[in-house]
C-alpha positions, -999 to +999 in steps of 0.1 A: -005+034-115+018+052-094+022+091-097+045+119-087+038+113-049+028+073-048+057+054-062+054+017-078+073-005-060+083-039-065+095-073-058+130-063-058+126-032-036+102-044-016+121-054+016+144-018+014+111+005+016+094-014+044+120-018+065+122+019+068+116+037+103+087+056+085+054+034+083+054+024+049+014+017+033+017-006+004-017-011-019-014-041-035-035-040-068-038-048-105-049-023-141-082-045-146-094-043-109-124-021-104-124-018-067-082-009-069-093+016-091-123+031-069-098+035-042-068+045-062-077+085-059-083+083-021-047+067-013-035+093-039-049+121-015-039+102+016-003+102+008-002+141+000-017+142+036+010+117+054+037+132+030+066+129+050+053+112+078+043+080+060+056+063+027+028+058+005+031+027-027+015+007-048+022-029-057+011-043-088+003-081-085+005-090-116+042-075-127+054-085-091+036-122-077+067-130-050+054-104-027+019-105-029+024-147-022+042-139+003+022-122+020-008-142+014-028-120-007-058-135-021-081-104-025-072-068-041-072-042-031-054-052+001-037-024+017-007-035+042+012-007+068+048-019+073+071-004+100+106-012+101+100-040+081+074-055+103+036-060+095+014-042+118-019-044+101-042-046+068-074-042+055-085-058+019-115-046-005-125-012-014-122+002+021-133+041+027-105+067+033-115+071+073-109+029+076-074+037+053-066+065+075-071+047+108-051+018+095-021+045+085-023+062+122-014+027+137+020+033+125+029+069+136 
């Protein structure tokens, strides 16, 4: 569920936020996944922190399959950093915010 600062993004907008300058974290994730939503308030909090230095969004799988197949995605939540359109890394489950954070830096 996106909010105010983490937008929902999807299959047909995918490619013009990640191939933005900024890093761009997408959270791929689906409403009946209970690990998406254990992690959900911790990338909330993380993009108030990186506001402005990294774009922040979540995907959901289910409305929006091309990407997530795309991409390979087997396992939610799987959190992806983009950078001018280019994968740099990812980490999948119900990862703690220091893990989420370290993927983020990566990109700055």
């Amino acid at each position: 569920m996106a909010s105010d600062i983490v937008k929902d993004l999807s299959d047909a907008d995918f490619d013009s936020v990640i191939s933005s300058d900024t890093p761009c974290l997408v959270d791929f994730w689906a409403p009946w996944c209970g690990p998406c939503k254990a992690i959900g308030p911790v990338v909330e909090a993380l993009a108030k922190e990186y506001e402005g230095k990294a774009n922040i969004v979540k995907m959901n799988v289910d409305d929006n399959p091309a990407t997530p197949g795309k991409f390979g995605i087997r396992a939610i939540p799987t959190l992806i950093l983009f950078k001018s359109g280019e994968k740099i890394d990812q980490v999948t489950g119900a990862v703690g915010k220091d893990q989420i954070k370290e993927l983020i830096e990566k990109g700055l």
